[in-house]
C-alpha positions in Angstrom: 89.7 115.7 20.8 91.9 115.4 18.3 92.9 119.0 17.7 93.1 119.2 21.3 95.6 116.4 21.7 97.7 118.2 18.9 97.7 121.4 20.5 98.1 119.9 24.5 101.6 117.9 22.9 103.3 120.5 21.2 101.8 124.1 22.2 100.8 124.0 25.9 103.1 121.5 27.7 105.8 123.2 25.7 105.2 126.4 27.2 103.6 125.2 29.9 107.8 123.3 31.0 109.4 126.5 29.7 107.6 129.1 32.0 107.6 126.4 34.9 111.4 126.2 34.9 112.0 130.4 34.3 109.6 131.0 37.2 111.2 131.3 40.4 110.7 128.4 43.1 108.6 130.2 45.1 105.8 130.9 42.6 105.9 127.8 40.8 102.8 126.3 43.1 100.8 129.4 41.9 102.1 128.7 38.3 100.8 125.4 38.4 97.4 126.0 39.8 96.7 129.1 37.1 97.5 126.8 34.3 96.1 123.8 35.9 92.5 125.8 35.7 93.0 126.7 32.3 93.3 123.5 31.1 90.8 121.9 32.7 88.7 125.1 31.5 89.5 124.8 28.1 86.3 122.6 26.9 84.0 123.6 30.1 84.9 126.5 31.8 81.7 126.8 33.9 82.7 123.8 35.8 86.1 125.5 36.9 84.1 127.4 39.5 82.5 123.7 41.2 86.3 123.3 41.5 87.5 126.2 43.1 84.1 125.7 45.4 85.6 122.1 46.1 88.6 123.5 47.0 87.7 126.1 49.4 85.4 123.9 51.0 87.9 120.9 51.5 90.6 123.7 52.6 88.5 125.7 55.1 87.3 121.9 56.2 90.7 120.7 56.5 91.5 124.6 58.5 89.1 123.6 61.0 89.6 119.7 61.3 93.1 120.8 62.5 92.1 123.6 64.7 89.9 121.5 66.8 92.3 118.2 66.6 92.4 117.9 70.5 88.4 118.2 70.6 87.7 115.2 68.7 84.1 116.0 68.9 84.3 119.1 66.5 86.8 117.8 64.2 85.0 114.8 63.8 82.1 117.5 63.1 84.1 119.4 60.6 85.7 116.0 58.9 81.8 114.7 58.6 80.9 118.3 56.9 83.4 117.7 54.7 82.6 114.1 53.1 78.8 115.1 52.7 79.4 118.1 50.7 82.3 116.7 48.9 79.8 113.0 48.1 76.8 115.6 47.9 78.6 117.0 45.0 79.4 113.9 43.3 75.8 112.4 44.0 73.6 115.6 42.1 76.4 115.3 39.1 77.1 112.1 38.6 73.8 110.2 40.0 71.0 112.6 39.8 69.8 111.4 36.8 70.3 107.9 37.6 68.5 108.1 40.7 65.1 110.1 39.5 64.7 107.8 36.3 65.6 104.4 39.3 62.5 105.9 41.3 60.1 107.1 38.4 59.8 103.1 38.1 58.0 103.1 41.2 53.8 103.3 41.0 52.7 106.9 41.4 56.2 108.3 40.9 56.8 111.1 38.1 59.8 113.1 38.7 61.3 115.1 35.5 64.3 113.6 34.4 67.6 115.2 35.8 70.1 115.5 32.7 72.8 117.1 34.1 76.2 117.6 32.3 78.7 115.4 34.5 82.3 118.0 34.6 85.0 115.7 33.5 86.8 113.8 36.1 85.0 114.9 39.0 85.3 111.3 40.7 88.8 111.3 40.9 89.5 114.6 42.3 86.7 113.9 44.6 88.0 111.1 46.0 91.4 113.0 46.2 90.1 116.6 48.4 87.9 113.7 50.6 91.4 111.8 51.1 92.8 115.4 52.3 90.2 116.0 54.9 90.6 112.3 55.9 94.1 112.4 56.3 94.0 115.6 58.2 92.0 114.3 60.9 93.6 111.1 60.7 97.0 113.0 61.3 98.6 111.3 58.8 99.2 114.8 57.0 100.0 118.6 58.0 97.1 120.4 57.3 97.9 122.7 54.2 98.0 126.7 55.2 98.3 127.9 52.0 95.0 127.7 49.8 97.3 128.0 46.4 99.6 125.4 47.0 96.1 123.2 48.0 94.7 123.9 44.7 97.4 123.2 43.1 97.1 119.9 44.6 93.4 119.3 43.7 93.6 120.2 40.4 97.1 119.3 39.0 96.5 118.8 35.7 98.9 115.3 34.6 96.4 113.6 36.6 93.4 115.3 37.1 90.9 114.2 35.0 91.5 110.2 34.4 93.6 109.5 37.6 95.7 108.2 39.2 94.1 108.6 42.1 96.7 110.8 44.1 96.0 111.0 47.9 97.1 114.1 49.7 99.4 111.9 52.1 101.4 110.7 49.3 102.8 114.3 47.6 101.9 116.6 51.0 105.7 116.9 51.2 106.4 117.3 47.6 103.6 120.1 47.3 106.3 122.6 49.3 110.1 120.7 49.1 110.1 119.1 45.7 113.6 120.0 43.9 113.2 118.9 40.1 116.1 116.9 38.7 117.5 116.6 35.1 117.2 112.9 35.7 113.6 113.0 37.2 112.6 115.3 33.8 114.0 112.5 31.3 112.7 109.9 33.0 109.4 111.8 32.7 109.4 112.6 29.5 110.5 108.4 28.6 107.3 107.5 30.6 105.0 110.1 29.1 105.9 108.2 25.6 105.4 105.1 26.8 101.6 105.9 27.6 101.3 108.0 24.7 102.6 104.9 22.6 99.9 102.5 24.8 96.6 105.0 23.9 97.5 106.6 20.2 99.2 103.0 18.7 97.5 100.6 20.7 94.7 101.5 22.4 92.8 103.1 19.6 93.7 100.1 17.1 92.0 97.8 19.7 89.3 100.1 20.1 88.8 100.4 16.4 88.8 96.3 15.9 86.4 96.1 18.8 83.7 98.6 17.2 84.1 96.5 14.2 83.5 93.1 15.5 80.7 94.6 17.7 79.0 96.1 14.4 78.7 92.6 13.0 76.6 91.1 16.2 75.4 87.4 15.9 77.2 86.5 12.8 80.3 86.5 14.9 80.2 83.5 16.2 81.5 82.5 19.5 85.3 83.0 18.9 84.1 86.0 16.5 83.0 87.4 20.0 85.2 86.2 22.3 87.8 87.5 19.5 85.7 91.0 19.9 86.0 91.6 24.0 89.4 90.6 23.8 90.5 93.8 21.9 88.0 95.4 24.4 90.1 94.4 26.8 93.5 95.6 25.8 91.9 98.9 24.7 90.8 99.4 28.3 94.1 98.4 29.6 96.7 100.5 27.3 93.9 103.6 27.1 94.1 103.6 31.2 97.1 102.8 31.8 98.7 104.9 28.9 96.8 108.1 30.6 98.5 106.8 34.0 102.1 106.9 32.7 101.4 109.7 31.1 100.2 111.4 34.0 103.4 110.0 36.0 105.4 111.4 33.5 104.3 114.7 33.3 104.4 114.6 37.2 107.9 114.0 37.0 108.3 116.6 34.9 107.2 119.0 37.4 109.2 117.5 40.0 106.2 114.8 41.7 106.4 111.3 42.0 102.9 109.4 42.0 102.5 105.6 42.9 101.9 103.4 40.3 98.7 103.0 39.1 98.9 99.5 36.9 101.6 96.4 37.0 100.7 94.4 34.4 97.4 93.2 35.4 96.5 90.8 32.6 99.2 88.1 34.1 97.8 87.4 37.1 96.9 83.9 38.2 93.7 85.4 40.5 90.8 87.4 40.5 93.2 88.9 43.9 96.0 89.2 41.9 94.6 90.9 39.2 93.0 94.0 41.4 96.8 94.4 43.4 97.4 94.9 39.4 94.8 97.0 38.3 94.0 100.6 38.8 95.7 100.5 42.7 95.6 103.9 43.1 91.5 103.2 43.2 92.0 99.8 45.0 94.1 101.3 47.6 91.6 104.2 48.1 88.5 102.2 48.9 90.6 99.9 51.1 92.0 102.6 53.3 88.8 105.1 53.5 86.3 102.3 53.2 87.0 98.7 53.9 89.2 99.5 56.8 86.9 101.8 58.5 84.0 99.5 58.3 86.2 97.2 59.8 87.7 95.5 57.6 88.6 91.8 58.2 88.9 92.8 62.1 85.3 91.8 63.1 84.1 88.3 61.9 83.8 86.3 58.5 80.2 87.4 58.1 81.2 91.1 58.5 84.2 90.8 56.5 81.9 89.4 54.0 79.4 92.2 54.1 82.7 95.2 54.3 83.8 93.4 50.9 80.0 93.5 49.4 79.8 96.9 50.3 83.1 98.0 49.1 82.8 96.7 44.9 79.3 97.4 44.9 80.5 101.0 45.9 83.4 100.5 43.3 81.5 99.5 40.3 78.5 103.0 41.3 81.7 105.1 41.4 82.6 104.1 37.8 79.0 105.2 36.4 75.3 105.5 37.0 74.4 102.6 35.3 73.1 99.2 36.3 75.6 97.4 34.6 78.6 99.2 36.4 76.9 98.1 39.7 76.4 94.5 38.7 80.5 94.5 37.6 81.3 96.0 41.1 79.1 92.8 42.7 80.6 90.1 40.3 84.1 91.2 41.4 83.2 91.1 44.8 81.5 87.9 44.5 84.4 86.8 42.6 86.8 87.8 45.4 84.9 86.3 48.3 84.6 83.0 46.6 88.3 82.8 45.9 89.1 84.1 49.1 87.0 81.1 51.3 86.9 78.4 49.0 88.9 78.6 45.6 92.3 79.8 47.0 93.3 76.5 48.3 92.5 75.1 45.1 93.8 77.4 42.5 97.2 77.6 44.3 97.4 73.7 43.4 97.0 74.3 39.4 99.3 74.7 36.6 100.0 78.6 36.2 98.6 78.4 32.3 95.4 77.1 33.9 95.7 80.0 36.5 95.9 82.7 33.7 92.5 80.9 31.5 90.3 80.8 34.7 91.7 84.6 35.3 91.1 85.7 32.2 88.2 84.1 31.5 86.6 86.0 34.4 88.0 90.0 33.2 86.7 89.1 30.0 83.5 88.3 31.0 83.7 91.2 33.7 84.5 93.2 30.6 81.8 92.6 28.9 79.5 93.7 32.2 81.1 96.5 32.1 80.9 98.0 28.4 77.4 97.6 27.6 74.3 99.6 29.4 71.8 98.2 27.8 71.4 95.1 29.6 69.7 93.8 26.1 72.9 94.4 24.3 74.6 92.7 27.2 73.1 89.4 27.3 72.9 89.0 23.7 76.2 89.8 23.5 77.0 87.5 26.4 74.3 84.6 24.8 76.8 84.9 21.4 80.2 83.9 23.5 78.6 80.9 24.6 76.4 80.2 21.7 78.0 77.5 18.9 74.6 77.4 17.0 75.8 80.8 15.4 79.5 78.7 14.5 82.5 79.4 16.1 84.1 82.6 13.7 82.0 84.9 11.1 83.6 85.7 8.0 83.4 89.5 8.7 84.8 88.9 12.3 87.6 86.5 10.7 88.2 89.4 8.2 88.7 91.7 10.9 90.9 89.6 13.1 93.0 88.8 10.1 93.5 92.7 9.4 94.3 93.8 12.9 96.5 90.8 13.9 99.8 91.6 13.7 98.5 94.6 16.6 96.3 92.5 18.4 99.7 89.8 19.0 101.6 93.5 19.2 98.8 94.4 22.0 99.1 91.1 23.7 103.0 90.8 24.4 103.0 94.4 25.4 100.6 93.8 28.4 103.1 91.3 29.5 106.4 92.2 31.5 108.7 91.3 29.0 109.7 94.8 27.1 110.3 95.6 30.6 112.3 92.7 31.2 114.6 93.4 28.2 115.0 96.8 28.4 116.2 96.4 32.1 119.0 94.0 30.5 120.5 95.9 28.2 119.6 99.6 29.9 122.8 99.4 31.9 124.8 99.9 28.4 126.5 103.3 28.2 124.8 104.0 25.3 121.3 103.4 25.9 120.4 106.8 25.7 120.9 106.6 21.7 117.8 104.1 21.6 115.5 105.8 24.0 116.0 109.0 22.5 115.5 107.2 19.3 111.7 105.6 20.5 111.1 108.3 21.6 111.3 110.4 18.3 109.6 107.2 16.8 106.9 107.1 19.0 106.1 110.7 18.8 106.1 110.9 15.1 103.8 107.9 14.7 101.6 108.9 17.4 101.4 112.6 15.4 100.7 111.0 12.1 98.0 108.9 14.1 96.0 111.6 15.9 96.5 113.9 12.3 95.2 110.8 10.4 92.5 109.7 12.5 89.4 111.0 14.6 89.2 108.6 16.7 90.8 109.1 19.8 88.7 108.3 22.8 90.0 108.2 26.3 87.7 105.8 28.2 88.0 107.0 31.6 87.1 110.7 30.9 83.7 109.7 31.5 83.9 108.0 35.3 
């Protein structure tokens, strides 16, 4: 991973940017989509060719859903073809396994064990060829007549294998009439630093002080462990959202502009709040081709109820095969419905620090649902945050916080608006180029030293 980060930062995008902008207009589209191949290739090639069949499936789908649009019969035929293959796909890969092991618990079942190698980021570019099909039909985007300039789209590489999630709707238009400014390119290039700055300086520290406190297990104590799933919880945030402006970034480089995909979560006052904040791109997805389609809020409380059940239990299965991924999915929709019909009223009434506790008191503990599949591991883990027979901090986990401090504060004012806040004060200045150019040199230096130094370099969503 390591090697490869080296080699993506200063051999491929390189020359990846300099043959984009030499290529004519015209072919850039079937620049992209070569390229776009080969890196996604480059570790499993075999699971280039599920892509391509993706492709041609959702493109000949999408073909047909628009050749039969006045016969709503057939293209609601074709549209239907479309989402079974496409979830069909997703299901044997991702779920296979999941699901013969779920049933060999039954009396009398004994089905081999599917292990299946699951091709990296198959859920989000999924979810992005179904939103093409969808939106087709819908009419809320030209069907695409050229299968280059499709595949170019499914498996453009800033984003393609950790998100955002980029519906077809949202860059249709730019796929064919994007013109690539100066000003679009350094803007890029400031946001890709940014996320690289989030996951090499601060995601990996916090991942690193999390795996240490972890190690250590009961003798934490409870602020030991409380202290522990906090620095899981700003690795999660800075490793995902660092790969999201990144992605952006390298978007803009190339002349697209994707929707943001995090806005400071970790300051919201709600449960609500916090998933307008976090991962939207995901959010907005299930909301548009799920919840809204089952109905939404359009047919009764009871329904409404049932549409939201439905819709985080399908959120936390899409983020893994796991039990524990489905019981975070039902928390957070249990959460929601709770605050939606009875805590609303009341939280509105309380002191914002209170707000931010109660909401952050929830992620944690939705957090710590989410990282461990053992479900052993998880409630002993969950038993030691609660727990003050074990005292409230280990020495080891004291030791630990003491050494990672000054990043875990670092961590913790950087997933707060203010940086943003000041740099939007004093960006105005004629000269502010002179200190962005000058972070960004910084940033891509320590960054370099880091990944050089270090073999640890995990990106967390690869795996969903």
């Amino acid at each position: 991973m390591v090697f490869s980060s080296i080699i993506f930062l200063f051999m491929y995008l390189p020359f990846v940017l300099l043959v984009y902008y030499i290529v004519p207009r015209k072919f850039r589209n079937l620049f992209l989509f070569i390229v776009n191949l080969i890196f996604y290739g480059w570790g499993e090639p075999v699971f280039v060719l599920l892509m391509l069949f993706s492709t041609a499936v959702d493109y000949t789908h999408g073909y047909f859903i628009d050749k039969y649009r006045d016969n709503k019969r057939k293209a609601k035929v074709f549209l239907i073809s479309s989402v079974v293959i496409n979830l069909s796909l997703l299901g044997f890969f991702k779920y296979a396994g999941f699901i013969t092991n779920t049933l060999n618990v039954l009396p009398f079942v004994n089905l081999p064990v599917l292990t299946i190698p699951l091709p990296i980021g198959i859920s989000f570019y999924t979810f992005q060829t179904m939103s093409y099909s969808i939106d087709v039909y819908r009419g809320d985007a030209p069907v695409q007549k050229n299968i280059i300039t499709f595949g170019t789209y499914v498996a453009l590489f800033p984003q393609l294998i950790a998100g955002p999630i980029v519906r077809y709707k949202d860059v249709a238009y730019q796929l064919d009439h994007r013109k690539e400014t100066l000003d679009q390119v350094t803007h890029g290039v400031k946001l890709f630093m940014v996320g690289l700055g989030k996951k090499v300086l601060i995601a990996n520290q916090m991942g690193a002080m999390w795996d240490a406190i972890r190690e250590t297990g009961q003798a934490n104590g409870v602020l030991g462990s409380w202290i522990g799933i906090a620095a899981y919880t700003f690795q999660i945030y800075f490793d995902f959202s660092g790969y999201s402006d990144m992605a952006c970034g390298l978007g803009n480089m190339f002349g697209f502009e994707f929707l943001k995909n995090f806005n400071y979560p970790y300051i919201s006052k709600t449960i609500t709040e916090f998933w307008r904040r976090w991962h939207i791109s995901l959010s907005t997805w299930f909301r548009e081709y799920v919840y809204i389609p089952l109905g939404g809020n359009r047919k009764g409380v009871k329904r409404q109820i049932f549409n939201l059940l439905v819709v985080w239990f399908l959120t936390g299965f899409w983020h893994g095969a796991a039990y524990n991924f489905i019981l975070w999915g039902l928390y957070y929709g249990i959460i929601l419905i709770i605050e939606k019909f009875i805590l609303m009223k009341w939280l509105e009434k309380l002191p914002s620090a209170v707000q931010h506790i109660y909401t952050l008191f929830i992620v944690m503990i939705g957090w710590t649902l989410f990282y461990f599949e053992d479900m052993g591991q998880l409630m002993s883990y969950l038993a030691g945050m609660f727990d003050f027979t074990q005292g409230i901090i280990g020495q080891e986990a004291l030791s630990i916080t003491i050494s990672y401090l000054p990043l875990f504060i670092i961590a913790a004012l950087a997933s707060t608006p203010l940086g943003a806040k000041l740099y939007e004060k004093v960006k105005s200045g004629g000269f502010i180029w002179i200190p962005e150019t000058a972070y960004c040199a910084v940033v891509l230096l320590l960054c370099t030293a880091s990944l050089v130094n270090q073999s640890y370099n995990p990106f967390l969503y690869f795996r969903f």
